[in-house]
KEKEMI-979160 format. One record per residue: residue in three letters; x negated, y, z negated of N, C-alpha, C, CB in turn; chain. Coordinates in nm, 3 decimals. Glycine has a CB too. Layout:
N
ala X Y Z X Y Z X Y Z X Y Z A $
...
//
This chain:
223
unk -0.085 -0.119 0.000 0.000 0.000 0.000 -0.089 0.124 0.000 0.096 0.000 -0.123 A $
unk -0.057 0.224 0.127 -0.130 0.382 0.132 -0.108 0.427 -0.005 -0.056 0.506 0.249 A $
unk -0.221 0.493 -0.032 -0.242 0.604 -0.134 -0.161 0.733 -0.101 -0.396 0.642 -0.141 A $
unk -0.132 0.832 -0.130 -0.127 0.949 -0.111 -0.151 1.031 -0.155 -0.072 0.972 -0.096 A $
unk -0.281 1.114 -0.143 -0.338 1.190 -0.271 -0.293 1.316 -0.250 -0.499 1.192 -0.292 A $
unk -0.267 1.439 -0.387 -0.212 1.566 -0.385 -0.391 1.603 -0.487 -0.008 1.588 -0.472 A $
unk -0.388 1.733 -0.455 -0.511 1.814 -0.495 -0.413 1.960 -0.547 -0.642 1.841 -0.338 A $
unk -0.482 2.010 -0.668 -0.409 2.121 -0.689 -0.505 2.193 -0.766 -0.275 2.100 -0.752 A $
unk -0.524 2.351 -0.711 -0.636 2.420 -0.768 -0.518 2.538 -0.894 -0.751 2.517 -0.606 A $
unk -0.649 2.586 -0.961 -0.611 2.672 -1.044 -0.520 2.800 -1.016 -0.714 2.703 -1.089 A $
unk -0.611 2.851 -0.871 -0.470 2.933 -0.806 -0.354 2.947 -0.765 -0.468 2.962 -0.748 A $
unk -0.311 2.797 -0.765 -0.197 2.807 -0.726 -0.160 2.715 -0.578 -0.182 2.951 -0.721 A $
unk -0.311 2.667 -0.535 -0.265 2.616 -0.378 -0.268 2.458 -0.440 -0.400 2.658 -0.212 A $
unk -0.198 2.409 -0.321 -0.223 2.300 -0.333 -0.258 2.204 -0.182 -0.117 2.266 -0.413 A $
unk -0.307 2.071 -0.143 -0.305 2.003 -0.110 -0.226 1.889 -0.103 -0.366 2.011 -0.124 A $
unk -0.200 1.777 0.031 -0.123 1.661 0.047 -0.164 1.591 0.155 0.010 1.686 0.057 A $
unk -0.340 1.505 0.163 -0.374 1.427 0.189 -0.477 1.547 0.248 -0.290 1.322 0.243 A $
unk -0.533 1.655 0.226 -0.594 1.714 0.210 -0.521 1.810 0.314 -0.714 1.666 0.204 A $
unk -0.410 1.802 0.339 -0.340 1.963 0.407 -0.307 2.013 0.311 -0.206 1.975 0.508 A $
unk -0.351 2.193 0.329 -0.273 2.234 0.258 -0.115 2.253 0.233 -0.317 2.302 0.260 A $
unk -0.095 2.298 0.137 0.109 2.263 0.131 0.137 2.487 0.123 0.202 2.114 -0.140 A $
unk 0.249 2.445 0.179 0.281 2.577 0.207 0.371 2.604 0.083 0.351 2.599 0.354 A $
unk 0.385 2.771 0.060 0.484 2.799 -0.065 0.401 2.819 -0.192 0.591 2.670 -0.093 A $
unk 0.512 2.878 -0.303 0.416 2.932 -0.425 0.407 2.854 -0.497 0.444 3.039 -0.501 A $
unk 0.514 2.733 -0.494 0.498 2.613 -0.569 0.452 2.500 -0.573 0.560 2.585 -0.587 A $
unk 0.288 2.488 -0.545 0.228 2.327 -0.485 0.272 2.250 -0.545 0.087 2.282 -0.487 A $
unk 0.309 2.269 -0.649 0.312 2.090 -0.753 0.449 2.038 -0.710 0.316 2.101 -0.979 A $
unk 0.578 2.135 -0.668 0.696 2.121 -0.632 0.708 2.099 -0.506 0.763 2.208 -0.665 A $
unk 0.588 2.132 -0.397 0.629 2.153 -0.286 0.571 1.985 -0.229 0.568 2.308 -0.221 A $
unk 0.425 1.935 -0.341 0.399 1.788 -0.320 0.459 1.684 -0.311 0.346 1.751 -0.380 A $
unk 0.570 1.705 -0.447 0.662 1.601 -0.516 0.758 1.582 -0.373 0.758 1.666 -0.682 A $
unk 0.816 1.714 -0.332 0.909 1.677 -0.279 0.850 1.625 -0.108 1.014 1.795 -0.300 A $
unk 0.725 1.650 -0.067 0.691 1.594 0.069 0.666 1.478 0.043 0.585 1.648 0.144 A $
unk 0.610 1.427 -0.111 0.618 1.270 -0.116 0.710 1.215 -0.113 0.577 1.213 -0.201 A $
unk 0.809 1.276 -0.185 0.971 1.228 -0.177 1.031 1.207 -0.010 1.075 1.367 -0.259 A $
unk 0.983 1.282 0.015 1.011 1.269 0.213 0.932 1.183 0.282 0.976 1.410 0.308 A $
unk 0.813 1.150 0.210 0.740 1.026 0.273 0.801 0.871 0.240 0.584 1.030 0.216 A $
unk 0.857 0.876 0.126 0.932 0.797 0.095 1.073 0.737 0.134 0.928 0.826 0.018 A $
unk 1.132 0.859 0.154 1.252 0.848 0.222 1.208 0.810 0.369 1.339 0.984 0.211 A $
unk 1.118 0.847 0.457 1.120 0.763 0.573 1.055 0.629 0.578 1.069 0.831 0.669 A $
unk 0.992 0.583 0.510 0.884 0.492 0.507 1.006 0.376 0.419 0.713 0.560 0.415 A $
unk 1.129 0.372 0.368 1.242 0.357 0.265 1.135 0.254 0.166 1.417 0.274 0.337 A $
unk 1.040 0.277 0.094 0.983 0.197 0.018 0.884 0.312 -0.045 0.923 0.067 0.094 A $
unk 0.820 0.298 -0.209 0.806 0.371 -0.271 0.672 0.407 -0.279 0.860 0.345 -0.356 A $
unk 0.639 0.525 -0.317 0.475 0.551 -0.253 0.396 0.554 -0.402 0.448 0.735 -0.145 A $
unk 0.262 0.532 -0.356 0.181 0.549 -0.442 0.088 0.675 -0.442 0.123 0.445 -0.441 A $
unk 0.087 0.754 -0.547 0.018 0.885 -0.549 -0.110 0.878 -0.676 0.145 1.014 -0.581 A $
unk -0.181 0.973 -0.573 -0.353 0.974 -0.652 -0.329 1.151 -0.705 -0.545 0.943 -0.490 A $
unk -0.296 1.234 -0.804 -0.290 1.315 -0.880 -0.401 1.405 -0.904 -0.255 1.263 -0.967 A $
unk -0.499 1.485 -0.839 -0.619 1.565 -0.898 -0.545 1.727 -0.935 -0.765 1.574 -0.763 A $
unk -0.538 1.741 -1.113 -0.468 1.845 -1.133 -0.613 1.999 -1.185 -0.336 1.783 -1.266 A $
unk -0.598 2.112 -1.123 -0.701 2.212 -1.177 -0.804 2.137 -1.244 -0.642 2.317 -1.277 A $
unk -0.765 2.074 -1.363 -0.940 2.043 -1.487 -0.992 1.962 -1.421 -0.941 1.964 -1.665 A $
unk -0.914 1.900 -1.327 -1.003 1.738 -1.268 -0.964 1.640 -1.331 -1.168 1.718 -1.290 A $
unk -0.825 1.670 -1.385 -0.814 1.531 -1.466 -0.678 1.446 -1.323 -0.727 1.570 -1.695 A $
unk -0.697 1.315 -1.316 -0.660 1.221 -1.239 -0.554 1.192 -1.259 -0.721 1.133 -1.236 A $
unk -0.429 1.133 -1.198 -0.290 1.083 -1.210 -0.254 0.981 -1.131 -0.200 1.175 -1.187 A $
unk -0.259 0.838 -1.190 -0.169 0.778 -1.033 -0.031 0.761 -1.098 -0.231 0.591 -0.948 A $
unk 0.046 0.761 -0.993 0.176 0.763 -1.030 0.300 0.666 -0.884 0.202 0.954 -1.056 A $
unk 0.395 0.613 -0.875 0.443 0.617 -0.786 0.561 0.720 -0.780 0.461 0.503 -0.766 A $
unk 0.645 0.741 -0.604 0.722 0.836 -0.621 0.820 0.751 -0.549 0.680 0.977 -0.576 A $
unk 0.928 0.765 -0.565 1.061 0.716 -0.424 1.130 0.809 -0.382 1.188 0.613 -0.460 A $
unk 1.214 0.826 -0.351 1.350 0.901 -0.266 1.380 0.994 -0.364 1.499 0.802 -0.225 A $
unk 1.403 0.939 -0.470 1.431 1.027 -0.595 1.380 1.072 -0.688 1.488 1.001 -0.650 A $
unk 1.272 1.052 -0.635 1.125 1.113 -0.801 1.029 1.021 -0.850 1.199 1.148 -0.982 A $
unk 0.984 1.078 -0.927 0.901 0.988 -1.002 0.932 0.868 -1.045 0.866 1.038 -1.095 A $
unk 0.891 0.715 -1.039 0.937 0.593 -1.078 0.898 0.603 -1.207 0.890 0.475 -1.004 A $
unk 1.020 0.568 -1.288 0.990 0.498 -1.441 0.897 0.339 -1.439 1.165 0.460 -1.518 A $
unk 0.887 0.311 -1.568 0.785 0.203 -1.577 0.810 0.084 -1.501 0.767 0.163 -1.710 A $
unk 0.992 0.080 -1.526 1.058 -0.055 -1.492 1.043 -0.017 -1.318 1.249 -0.081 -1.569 A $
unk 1.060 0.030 -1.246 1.080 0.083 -1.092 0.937 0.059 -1.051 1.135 0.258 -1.068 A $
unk 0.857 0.119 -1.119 0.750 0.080 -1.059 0.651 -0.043 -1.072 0.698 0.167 -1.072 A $
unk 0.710 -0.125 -1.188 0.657 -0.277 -1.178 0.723 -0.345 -1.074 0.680 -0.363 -1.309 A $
unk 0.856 -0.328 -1.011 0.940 -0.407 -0.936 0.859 -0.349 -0.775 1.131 -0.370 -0.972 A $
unk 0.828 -0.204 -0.781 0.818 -0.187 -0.676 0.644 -0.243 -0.614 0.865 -0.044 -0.669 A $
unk 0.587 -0.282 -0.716 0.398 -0.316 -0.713 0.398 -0.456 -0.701 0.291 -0.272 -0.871 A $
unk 0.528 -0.578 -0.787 0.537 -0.680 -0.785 0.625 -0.761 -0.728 0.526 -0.692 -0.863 A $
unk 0.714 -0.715 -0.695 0.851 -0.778 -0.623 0.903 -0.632 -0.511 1.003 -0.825 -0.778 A $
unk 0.833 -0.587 -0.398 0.884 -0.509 -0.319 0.973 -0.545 -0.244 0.814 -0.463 -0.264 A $
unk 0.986 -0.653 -0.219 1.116 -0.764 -0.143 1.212 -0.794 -0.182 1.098 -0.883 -0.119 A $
unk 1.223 -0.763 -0.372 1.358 -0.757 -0.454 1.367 -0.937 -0.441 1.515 -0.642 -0.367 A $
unk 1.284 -1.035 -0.454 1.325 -1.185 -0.462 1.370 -1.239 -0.570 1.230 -1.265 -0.434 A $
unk 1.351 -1.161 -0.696 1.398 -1.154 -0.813 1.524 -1.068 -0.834 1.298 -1.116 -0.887 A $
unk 1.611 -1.122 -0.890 1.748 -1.030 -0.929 1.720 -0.899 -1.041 1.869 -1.144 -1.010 A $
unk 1.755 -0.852 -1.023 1.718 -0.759 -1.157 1.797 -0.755 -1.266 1.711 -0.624 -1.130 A $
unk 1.754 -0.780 -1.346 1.850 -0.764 -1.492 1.962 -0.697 -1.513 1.790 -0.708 -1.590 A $
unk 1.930 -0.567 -1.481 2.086 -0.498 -1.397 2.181 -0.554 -1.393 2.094 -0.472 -1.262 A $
unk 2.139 -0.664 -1.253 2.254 -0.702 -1.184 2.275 -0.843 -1.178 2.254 -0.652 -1.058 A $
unk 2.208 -0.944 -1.275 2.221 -1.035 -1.290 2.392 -1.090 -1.371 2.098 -1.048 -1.341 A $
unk 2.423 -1.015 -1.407 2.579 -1.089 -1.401 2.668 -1.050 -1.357 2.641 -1.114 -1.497 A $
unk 2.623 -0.993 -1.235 2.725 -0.937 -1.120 2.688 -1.063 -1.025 2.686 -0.755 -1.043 A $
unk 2.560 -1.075 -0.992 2.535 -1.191 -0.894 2.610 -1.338 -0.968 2.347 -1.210 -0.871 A $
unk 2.585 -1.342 -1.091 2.603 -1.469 -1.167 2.760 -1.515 -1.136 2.570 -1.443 -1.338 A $
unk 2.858 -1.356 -1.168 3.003 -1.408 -1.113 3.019 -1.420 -0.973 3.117 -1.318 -1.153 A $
unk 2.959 -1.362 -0.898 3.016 -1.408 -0.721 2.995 -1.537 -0.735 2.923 -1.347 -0.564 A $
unk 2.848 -1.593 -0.719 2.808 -1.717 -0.734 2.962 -1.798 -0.827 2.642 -1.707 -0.824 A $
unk 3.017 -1.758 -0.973 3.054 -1.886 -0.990 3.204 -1.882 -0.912 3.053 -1.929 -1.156 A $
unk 3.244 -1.735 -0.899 3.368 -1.723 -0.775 3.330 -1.777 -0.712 3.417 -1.615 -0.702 A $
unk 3.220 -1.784 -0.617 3.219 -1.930 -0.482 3.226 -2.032 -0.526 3.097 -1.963 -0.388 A $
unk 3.153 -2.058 -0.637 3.145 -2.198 -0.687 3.328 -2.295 -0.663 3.090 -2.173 -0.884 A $
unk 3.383 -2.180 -0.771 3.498 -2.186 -0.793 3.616 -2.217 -0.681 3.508 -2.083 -0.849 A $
unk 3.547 -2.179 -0.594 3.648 -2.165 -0.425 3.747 -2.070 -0.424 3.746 -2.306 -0.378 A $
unk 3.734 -1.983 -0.535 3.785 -1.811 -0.541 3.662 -1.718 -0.359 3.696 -1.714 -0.793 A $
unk 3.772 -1.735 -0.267 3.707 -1.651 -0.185 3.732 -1.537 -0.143 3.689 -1.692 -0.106 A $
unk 3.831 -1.486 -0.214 3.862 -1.352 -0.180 3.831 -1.312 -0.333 4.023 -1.318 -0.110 A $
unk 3.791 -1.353 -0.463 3.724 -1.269 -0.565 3.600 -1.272 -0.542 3.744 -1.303 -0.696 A $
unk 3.498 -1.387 -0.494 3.351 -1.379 -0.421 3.317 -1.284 -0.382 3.324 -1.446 -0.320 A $
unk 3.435 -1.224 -0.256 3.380 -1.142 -0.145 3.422 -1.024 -0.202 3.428 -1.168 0.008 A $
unk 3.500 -0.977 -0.260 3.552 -0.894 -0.375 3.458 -0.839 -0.491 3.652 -0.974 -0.439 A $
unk 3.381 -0.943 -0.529 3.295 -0.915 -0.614 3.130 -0.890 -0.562 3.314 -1.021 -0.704 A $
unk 3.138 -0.995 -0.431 3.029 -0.932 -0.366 3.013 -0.798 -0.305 3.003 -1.001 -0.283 A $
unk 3.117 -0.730 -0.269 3.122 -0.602 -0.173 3.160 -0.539 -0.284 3.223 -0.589 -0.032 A $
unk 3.189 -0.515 -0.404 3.161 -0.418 -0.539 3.039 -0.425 -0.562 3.229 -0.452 -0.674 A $
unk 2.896 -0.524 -0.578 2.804 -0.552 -0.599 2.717 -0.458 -0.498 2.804 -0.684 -0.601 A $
unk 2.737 -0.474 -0.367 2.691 -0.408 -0.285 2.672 -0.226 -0.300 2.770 -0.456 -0.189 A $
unk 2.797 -0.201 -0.285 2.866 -0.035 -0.314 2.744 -0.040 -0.437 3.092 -0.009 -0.380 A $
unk 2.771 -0.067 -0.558 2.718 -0.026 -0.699 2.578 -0.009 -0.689 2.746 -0.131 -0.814 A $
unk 2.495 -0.122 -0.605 2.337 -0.114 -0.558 2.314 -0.009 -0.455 2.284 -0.255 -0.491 A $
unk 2.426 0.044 -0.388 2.383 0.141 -0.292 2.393 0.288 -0.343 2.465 0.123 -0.167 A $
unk 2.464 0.299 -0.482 2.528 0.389 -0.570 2.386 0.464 -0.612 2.625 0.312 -0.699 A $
unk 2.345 0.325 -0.699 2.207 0.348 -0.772 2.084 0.317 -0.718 2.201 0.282 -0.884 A $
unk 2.082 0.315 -0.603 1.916 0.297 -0.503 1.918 0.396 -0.347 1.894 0.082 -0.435 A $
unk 2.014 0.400 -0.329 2.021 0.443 -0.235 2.084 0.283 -0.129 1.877 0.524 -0.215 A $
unk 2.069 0.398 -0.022 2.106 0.285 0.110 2.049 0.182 0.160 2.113 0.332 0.218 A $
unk 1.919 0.250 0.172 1.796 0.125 0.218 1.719 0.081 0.143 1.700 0.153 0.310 A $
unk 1.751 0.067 0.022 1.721 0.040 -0.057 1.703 -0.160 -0.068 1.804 0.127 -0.128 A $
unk 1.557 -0.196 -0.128 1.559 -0.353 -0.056 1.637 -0.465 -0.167 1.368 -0.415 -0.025 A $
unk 1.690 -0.359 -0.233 1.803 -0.434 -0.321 1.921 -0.410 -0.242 1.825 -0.376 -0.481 A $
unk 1.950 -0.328 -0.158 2.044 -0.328 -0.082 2.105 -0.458 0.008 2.008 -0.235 -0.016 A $
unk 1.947 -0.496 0.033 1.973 -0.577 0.197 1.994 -0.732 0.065 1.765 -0.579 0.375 A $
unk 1.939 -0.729 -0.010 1.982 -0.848 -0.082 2.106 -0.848 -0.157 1.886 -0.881 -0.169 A $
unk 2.202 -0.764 -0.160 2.354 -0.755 -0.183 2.391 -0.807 -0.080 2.422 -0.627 -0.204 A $
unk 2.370 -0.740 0.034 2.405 -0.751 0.198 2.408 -0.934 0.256 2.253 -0.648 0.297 A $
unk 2.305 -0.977 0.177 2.238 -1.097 0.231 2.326 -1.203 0.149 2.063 -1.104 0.203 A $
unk 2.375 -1.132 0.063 2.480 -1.228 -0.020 2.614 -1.220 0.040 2.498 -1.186 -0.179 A $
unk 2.643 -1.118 0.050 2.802 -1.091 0.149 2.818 -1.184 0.292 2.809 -0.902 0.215 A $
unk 2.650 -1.141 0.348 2.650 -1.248 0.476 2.663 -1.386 0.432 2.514 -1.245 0.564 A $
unk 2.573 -1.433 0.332 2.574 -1.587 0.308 2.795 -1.645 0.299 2.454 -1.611 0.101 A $
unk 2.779 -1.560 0.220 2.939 -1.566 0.198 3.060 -1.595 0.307 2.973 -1.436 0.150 A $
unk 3.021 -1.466 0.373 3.113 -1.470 0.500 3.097 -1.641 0.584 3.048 -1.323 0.620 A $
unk 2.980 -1.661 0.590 2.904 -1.744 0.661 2.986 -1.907 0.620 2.729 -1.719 0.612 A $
unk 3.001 -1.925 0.462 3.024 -2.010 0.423 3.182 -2.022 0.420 2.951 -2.017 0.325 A $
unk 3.244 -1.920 0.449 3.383 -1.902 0.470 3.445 -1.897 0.577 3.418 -1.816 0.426 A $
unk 3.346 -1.940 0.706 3.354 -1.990 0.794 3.397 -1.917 0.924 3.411 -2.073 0.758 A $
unk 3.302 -1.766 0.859 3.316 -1.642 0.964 3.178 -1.633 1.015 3.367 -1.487 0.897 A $
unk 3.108 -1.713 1.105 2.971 -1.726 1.194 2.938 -1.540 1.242 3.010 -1.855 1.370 A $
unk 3.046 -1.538 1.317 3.059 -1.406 1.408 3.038 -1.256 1.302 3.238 -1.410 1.490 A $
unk 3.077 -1.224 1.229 3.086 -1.165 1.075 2.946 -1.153 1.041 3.168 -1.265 0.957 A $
unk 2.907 -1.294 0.969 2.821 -1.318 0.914 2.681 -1.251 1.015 2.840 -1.462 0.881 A $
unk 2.685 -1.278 1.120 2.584 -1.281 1.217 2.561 -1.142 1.204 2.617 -1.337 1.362 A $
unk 2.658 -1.026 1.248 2.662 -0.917 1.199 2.592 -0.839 1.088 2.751 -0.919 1.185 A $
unk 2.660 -0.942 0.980 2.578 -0.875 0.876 2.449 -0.893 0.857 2.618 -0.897 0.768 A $
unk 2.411 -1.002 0.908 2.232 -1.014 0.902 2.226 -0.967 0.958 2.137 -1.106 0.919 A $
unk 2.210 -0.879 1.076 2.192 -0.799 1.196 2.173 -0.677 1.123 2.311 -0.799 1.308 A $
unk 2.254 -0.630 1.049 2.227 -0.518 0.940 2.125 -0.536 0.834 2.348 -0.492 0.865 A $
unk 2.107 -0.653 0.836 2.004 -0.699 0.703 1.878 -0.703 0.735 2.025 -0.841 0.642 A $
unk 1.873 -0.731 0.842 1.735 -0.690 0.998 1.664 -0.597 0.988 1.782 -0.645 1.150 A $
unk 1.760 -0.523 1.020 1.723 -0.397 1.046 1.731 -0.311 0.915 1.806 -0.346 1.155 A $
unk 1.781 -0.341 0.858 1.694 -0.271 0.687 1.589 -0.308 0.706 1.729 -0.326 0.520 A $
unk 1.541 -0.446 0.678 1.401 -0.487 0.666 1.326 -0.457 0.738 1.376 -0.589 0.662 A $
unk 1.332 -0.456 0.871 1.240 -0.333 0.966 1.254 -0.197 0.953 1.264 -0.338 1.112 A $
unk 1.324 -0.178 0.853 1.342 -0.010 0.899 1.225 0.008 0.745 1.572 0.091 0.892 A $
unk 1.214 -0.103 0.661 1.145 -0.148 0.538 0.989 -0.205 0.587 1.243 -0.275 0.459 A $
unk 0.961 -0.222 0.657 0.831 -0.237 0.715 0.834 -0.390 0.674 0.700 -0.132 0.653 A $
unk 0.929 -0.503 0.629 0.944 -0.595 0.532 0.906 -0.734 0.651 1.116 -0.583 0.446 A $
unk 0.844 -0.875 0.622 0.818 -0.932 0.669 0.959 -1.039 0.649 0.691 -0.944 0.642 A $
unk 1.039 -0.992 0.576 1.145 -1.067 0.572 1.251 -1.000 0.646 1.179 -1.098 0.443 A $
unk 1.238 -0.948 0.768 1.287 -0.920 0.898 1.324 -1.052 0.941 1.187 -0.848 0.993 A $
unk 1.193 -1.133 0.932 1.247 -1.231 1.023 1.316 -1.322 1.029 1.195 -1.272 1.060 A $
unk 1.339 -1.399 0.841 1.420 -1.450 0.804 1.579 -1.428 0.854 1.390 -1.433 0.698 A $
unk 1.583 -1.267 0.805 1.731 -1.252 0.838 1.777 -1.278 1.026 1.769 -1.075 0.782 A $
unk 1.659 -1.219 1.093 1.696 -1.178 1.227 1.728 -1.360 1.275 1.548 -1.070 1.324 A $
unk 1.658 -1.439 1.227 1.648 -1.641 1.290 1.781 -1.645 1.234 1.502 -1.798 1.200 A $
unk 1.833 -1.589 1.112 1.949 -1.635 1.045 2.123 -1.557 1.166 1.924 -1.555 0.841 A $
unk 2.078 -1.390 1.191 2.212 -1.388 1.219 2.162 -1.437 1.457 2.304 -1.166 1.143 A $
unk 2.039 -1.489 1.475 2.043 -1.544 1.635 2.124 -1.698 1.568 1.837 -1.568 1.740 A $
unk 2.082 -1.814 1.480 2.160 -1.904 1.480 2.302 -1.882 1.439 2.105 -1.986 1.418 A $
unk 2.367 -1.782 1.368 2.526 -1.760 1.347 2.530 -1.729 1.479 2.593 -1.641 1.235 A $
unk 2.459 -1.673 1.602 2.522 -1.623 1.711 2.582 -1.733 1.805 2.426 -1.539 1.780 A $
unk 2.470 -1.838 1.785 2.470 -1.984 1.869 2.601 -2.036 1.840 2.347 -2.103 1.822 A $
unk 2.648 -2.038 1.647 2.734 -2.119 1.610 2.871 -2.018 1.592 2.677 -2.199 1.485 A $
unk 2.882 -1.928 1.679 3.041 -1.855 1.715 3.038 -1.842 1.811 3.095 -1.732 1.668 A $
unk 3.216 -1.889 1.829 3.308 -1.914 1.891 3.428 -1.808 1.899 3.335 -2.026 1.848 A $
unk 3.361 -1.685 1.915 3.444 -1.561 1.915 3.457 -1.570 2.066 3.374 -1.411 1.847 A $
unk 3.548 -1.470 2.091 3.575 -1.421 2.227 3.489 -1.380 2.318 3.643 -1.331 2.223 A $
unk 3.488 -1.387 2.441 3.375 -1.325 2.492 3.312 -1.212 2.481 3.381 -1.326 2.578 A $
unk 3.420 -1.121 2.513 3.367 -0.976 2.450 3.331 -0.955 2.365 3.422 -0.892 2.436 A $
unk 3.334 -1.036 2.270 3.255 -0.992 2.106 3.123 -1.071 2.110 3.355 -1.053 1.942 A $
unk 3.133 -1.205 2.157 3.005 -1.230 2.189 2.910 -1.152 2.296 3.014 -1.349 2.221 A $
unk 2.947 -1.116 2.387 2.859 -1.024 2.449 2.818 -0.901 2.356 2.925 -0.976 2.577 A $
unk 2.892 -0.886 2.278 2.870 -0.712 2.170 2.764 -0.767 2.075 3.045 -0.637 2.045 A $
unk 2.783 -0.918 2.007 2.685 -0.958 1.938 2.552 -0.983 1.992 2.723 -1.052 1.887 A $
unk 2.592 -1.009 2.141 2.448 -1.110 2.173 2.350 -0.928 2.208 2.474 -1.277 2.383 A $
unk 2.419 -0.828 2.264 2.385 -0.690 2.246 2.282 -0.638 2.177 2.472 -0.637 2.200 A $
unk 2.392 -0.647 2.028 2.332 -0.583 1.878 2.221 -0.651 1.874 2.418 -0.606 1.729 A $
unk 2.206 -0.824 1.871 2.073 -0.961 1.873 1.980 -0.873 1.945 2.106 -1.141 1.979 A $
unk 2.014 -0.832 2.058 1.871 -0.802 2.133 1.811 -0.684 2.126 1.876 -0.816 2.266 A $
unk 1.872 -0.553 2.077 1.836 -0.486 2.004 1.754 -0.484 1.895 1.902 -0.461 1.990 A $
unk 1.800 -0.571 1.818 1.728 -0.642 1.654 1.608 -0.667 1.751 1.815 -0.824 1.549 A $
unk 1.568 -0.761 1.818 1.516 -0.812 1.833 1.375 -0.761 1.882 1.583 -0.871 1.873 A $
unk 1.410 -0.643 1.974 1.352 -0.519 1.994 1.263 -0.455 1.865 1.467 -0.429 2.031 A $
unk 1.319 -0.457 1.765 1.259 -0.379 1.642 1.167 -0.494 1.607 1.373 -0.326 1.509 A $
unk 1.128 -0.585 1.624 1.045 -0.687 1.564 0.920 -0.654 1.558 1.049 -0.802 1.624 A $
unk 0.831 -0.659 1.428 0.706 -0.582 1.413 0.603 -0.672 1.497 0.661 -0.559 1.248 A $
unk 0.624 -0.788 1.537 0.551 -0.880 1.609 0.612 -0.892 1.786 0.567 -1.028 1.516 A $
unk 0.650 -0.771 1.840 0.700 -0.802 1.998 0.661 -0.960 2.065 0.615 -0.678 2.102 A $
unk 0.565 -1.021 2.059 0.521 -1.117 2.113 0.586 -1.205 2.065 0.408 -1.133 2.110 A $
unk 0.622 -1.210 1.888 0.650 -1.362 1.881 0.819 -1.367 1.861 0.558 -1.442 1.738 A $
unk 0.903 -1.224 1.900 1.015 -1.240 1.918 1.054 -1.224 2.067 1.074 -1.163 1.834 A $
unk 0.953 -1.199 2.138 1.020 -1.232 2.315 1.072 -1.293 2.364 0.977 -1.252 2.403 A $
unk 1.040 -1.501 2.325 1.149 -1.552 2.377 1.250 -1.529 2.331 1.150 -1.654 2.388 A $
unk 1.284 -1.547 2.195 1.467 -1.529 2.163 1.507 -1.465 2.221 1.532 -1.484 2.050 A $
unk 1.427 -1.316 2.266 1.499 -1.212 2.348 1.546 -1.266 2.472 1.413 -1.092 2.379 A $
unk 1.434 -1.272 2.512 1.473 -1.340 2.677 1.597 -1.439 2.651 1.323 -1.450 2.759 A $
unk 1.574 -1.504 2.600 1.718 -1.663 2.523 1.844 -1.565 2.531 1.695 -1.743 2.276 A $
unk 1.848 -1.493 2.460 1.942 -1.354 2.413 2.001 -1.303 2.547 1.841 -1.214 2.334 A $
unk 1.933 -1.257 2.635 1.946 -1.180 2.759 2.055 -1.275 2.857 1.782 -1.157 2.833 A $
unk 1.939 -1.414 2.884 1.987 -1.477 2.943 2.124 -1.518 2.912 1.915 -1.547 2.955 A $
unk 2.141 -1.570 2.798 2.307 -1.630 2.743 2.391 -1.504 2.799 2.334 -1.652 2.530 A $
unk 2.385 -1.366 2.759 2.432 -1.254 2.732 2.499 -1.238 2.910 2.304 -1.139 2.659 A $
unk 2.402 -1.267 2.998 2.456 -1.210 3.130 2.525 -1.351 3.163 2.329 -1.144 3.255 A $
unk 2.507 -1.484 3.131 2.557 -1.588 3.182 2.738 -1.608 3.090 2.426 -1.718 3.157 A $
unk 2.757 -1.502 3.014 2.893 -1.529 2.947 3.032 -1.440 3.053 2.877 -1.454 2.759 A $
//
């Protein structure tokens, strides 16, 4: 993970990767361009701190400020969110036993409240997001909506690329096989097989998602 170092002199100027920062407020004007590095990059940055005396700071920053202790162990040790968070561990715990249960409209009920509430408190792209998301898809999936489901990994994709995340690819293999296994209409399969090749497009490895594409293309004009 990039560093991002801020420099700040006694007068008043400051630095942000050794540009200077414009305005009377460097220390305010840093926070918030890291905050903007963050917000595009949707994953949380790490900052190197040199304040007037010379004394040093690392710190991380996200979308919304400075990370507390807990934010920034999750974000140094689990950036992929593979762990539930305490949070939200008995929100996940009831969907799970609603499916268990064969409650599928409190599952999906409780999964798409789960979702909203993580997008409430992280934001959107947030990579706790795409793992709400990834539960709604599993769901749909198992309720025997392929076409849906496919969709929603398609969204779950493209978080993770928009996340720089190597678990792009998981989701993207997950919603090309829901594509194989629906039996929607044509027109919606052509809209899916679409969105697929798009996704597919964003792949941080072009080479090793070309064939599906091509696979993708081909099905797409032969429907």
């Amino acid at each position: 993970m990039a560093v991002v170092t801020i420099a700040l002199a006694a007068d008043g100027r400051g630095w942000l990767d050794g540009v200077e920062l414009a305005g009377d407020n460097a220390r305010a004007a840093a926070l918030a361009a890291v905050r903007r590095i963050a917000t595009d990059r949707r994953r949380p940055v790490r900052v190197q701190a040199t304040e007037p005396d010379g004394s040093v700071w690392h710190f991380m920053v996200g979308p919304d400020g400075i990370l507390d202790a807990e934010q920034e162990h999750q974000a140094l040790t689990d950036p992929d969110a593979h762990a539930v968070p305490p949070a939200y561990r008995a929100a996940v715990e009831a969907v799970v036993a609603a499916a268990d249960g064969d409650q599928e409209h409190i599952a999906m009920l409780l999964a798409a409240r789960l979702e909203l509430r993580v997008m409430a408190e992280h934001g959107a792209g947030h990579p706790y997001v795409w793992r709400a998301r990834e539960l709604r898809a599993h769901l749909t999936y198992v309720y025997g909506k392929p076409g849906a489901a496919c969709e929603l990994y398609v969204e779950v994709a493209r978080g993770w690329a928009e996340c720089a995340s190597d678990e792009y690819w998981a989701a993207a293999q997950r919603a090309h096989a829901l594509w194989h296994a629906t039996a929607d209409e044509r027109w919606r399969l052509v809209w899916l097989g679409n969105q697929l090749a798009d996704l597919l497009r964003l792949a941080p490895d072009p080479e090793r998602a070309m064939r599906a594409l091509r696979e993708v293309l081909r099905r797409v004009d032969e429907l």
